[in-house]
C-alpha angles and dihedrals in degrees: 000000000000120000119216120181104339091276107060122064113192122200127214122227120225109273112255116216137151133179114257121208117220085238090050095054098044082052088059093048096260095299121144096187106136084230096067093060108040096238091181084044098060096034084056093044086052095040081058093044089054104048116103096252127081122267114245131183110236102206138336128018105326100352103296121122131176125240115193115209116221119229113251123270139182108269118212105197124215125194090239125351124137097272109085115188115215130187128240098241097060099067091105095066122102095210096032118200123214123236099223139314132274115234114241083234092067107126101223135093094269107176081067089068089065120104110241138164113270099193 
């Protein structure tokens, strides 16, 4: 902690640092800017493949999986109807709550809002 004037404490964040490979940094174009090559990214990679429980793939070839964003639309809310609408911020809990409810007037295609399997 570094001390400025007797009034203001400032704190110092934990130094980032990763190890960078020749070949990895030809591949960027010979840049060493901590932002080319994800330093929080691979600490945390390293931090998962370091913890005591085995590594599993949630969904789609080596993890990843594909989300598609809808265009916006005018929303016409309803008190109850069978088109919740959730936020998403709440996809961590584990008894999400929906915002609110889509009317069945809404002029869009709803049935495309819904979340489905791709593969």
């Amino acid at each position: 902690m570094v001390k400025i004037n007797s009034a203001i404490n400032v704190t110092e964040s934990p130094i980032k640092w990763c190890s960078v490979s020749l070949s990895e940094t030809l591949e960027r174009g010979k840049r060493l800017e901590a932002s080319v090559f994800d330093v929080e990214a691979k600490q945390a990679r390293e931090y998962i493949m370091a913890n005591k429980y085995p590594i599993r793939h949630l969904c789609g070839n080596d993890g990843l999986c594909y989300a598609y964003v809808r265009g916006r639309f005018k929303r016409i809310w309803a008190e109850r109807s069978d088109f919740p609408i959730y936020q998403p911020s709440s996809i961590n809990d584990i008894y999400p709550k929906p915002e609110g409810y889509l009317s069945h007037n809404t002029q869009t295609d709803i049935e495309s809002l819904r979340v489905h399997k791709i593969f």
